[in-house]
Structures are given as C-alpha cells and as structure tokens.
ROSEZA-53755 format. One record per residue (C-alpha): chain; x, y, z; residue in three letters. Coordinates in nm, 3 decimals. Example, Ala and Ser with C-alpha at 12.3 -4.5 7.8 and 13.67 -1.06 7.14 Angstrom:
ROSEZA-53755
A|1.230|-0.450|0.780|Ala $
A|1.367|-0.106|0.714|Ser $
END
This chain:
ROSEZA-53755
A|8.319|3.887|11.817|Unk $
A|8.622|4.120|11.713|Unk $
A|8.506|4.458|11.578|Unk $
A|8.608|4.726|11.338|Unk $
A|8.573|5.068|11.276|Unk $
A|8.464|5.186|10.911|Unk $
A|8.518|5.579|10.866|Unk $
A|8.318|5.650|10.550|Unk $
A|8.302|5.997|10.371|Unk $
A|7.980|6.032|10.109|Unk $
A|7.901|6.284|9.884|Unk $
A|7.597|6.332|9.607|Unk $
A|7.301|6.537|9.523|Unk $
A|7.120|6.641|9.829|Unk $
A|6.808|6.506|9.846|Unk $
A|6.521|6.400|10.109|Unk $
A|6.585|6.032|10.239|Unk $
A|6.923|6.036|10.154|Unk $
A|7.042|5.989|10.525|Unk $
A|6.806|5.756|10.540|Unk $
A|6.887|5.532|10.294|Unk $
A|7.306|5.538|10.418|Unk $
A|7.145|5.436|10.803|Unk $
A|6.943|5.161|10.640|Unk $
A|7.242|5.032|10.473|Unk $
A|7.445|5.023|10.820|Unk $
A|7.185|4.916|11.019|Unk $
A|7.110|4.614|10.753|Unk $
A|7.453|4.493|10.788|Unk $
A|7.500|4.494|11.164|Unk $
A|7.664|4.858|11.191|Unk $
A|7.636|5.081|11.471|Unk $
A|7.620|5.421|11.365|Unk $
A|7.869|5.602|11.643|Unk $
A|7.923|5.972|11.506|Unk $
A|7.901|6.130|11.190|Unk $
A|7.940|6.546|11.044|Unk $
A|7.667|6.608|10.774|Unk $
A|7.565|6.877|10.591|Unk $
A|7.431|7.065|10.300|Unk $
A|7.665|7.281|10.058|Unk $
A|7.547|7.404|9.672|Unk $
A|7.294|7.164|9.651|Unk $
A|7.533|6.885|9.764|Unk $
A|7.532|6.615|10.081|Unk $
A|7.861|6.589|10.212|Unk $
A|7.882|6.352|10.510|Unk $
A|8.166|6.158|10.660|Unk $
A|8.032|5.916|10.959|Unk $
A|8.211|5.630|11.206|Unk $
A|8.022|5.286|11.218|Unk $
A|8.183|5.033|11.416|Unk $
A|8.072|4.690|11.309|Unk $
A|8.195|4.348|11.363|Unk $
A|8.493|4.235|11.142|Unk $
A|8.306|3.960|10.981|Unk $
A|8.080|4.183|10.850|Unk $
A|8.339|4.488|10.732|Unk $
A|8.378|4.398|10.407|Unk $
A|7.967|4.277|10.333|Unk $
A|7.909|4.645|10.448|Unk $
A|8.202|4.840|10.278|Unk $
A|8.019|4.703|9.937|Unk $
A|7.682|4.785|10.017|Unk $
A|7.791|5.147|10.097|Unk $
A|7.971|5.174|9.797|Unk $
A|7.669|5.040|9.618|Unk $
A|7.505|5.310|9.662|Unk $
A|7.656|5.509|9.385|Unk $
A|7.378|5.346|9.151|Unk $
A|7.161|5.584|9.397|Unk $
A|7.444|5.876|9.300|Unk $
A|7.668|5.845|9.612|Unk $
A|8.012|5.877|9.609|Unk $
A|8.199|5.717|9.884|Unk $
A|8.504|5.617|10.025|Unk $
A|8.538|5.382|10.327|Unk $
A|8.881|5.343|10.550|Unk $
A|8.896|5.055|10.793|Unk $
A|9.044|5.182|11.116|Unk $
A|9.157|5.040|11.495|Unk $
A|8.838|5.063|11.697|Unk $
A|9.069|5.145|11.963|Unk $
A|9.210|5.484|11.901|Unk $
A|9.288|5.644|12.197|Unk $
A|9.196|6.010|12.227|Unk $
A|9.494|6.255|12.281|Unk $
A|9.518|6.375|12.610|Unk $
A|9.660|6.734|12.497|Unk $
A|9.376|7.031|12.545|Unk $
A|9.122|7.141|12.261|Unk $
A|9.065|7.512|12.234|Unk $
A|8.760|7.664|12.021|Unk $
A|8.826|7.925|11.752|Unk $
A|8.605|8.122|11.685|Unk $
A|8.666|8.401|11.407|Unk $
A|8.477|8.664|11.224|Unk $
A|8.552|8.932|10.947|Unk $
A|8.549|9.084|10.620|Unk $
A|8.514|8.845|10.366|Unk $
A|8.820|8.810|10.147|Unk $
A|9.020|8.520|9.961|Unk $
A|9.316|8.395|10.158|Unk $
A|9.150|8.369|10.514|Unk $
A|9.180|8.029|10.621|Unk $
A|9.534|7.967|10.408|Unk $
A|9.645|8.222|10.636|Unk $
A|9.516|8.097|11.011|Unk $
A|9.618|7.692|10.904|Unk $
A|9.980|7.849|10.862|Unk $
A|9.992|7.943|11.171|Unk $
A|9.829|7.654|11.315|Unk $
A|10.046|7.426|11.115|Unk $
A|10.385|7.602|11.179|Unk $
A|10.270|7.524|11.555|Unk $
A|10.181|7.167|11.513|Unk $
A|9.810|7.262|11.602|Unk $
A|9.583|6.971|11.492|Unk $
A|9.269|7.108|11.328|Unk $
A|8.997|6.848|11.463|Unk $
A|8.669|7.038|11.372|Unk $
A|8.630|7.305|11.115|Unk $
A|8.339|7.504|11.027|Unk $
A|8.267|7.782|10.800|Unk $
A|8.030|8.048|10.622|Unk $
A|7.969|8.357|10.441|Unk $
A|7.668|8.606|10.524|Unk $
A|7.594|8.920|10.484|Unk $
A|7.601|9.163|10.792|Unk $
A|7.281|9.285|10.935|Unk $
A|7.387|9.628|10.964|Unk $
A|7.622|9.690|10.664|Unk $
A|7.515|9.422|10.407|Unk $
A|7.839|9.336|10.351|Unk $
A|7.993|9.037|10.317|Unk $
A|8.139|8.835|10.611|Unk $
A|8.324|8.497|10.690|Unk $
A|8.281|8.348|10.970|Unk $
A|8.514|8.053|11.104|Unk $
A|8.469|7.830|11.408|Unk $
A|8.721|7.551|11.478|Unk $
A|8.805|7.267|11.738|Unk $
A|9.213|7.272|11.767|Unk $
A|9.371|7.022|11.920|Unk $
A|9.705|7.191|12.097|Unk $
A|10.073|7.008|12.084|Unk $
A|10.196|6.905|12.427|Unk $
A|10.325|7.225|12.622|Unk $
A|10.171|7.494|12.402|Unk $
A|9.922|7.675|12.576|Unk $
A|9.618|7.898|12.478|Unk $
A|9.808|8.228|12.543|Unk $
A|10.079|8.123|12.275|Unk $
A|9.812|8.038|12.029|Unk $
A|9.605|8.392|12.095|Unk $
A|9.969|8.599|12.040|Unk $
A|10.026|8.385|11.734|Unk $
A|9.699|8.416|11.580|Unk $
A|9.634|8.768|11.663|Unk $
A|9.958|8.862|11.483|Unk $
A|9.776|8.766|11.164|Unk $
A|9.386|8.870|11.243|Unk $
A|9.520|9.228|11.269|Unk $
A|9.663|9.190|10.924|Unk $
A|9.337|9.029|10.797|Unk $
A|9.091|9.275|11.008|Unk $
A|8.952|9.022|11.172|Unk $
A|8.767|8.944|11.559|Unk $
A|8.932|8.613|11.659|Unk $
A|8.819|8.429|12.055|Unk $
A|8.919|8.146|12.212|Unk $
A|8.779|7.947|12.454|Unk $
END
C-alpha cells in the first residue's frame, strides 16, 4: 500500500504520559513513529515528530492527533512526500558559547542566511557559569552548507561577528 509522511508539531502543558498518549494515538492508527525532537521549556511540551503511515489511513490519524486538544494539545499536522531525498551538500556543527545578551542568535542567522546556510538543528540555553555566576548562552546548531561553500568561509564569516558579540564559536 502507498504511504505518507505526516510531520506533526504539538505543544501543551507538560505533563507525565503525555508522550505516551501522542505514541498510542500513532501506533492505534497504523503509524510508524520514524523521528521526532521533544522537549521541555517553562512548563511546556513542545514536540514536532515524523510518522509515516499508509495513505489510507492519513487522514483517520491527522484527526485523532488533533483530537487530542480535548487532552490540551495543540497541533498541527503537514502531509509530506515520503520520499524526500536528503541533500547531498555537507552539515557542519556550531557550537557557540558567551555572555548572555539579547540579539545573539538574530545576529549568527544573518550571517547564515546572507550565505544561504540552511539551519537544520538548533539548540539553545542559558546557565549560569560555574566560576563567575554569570549568565551565559549557549548555542549548538546542525547547518546544512550551500553547494561550494566550505567550512573555512563559514568560520571567517561567523567569527567576524562572535568578536563583536564576545563570544567562543567551533565548528566541526
């Protein structure tokens, strides 16, 4: 049988079994959960997860997922080609760490953006140092690079506005 892709993003209070109840709901309508991002933020669940499942049973699903609001979930599912072929141009990881301050990531996606740099992952967080107490971010992103723009481009870009910022940037 033809299949589908279902990229769905969910949000709602955090609570325990919540995960549960989203896998039961795939699982009950023929969906194979293939990869998901999850977490925890101010007392919130904030997921977004891929479940391929065949077409016949898309749309039986899509409801049932968006049922769960009566349970206070938000969602929002997009039907998408299970096919999508991967790009074939290199990912580099970012990692980046420095005085907190507003303005950090507005700053690093301009750069990335005036070079076409895809942002595919993105994670980030504020802590206090160990030493200092004070107040840190930290960044750490998967970029997907345009055809013929290599890591050393990137690095002069980047560290042309980490200097401004005071911040420690790597990539790998």
């Amino acid at each position: 049988m033809p299949s589908t892709s279902l990229v769905l993003t969910i949000l709602g209070q955090d609570r325990p079994g919540l995960v549960d109840s989203i896998a039961q709901t795939v699982a009950e309508h023929g969906g194979n959960w293939v990869e998901s991002r999850m977490a925890h933020l101010a007392g919130q669940f904030a997921g977004i997860l891929r479940v391929d499942v065949e077409e016949s049973h898309a749309e039986e699903l899509t409801t049932a997922i968006q049922a769960l609001a009566t349970a206070g979930l938000e969602s929002v599912v997009r039907s998408v080609p299970i096919a999508v072929t991967a790009s074939e141009n290199p990912v580099v990881r970012l990692s980046l760490v420095g005085q907190d301050r507003p303005g950090i990531v507005r700053e690093i996606s301009q750069v990335l953006a005036a070079h076409g740099i895809n942002v595919e992952e993105l994670n980030t967080e504020c802590r206090r140092a160990a030493n200092s107490g004070q107040e840190l971010f930290q960044a750490d992103a998967l970029l997907r690079l345009p055809s013929g723009f290599s890591t050393e481009l990137l690095r002069a870009a980047l560290e042309q506005v980490a200097a401004d910022m005071m911040v420690d940037l790597s990539l790998e």
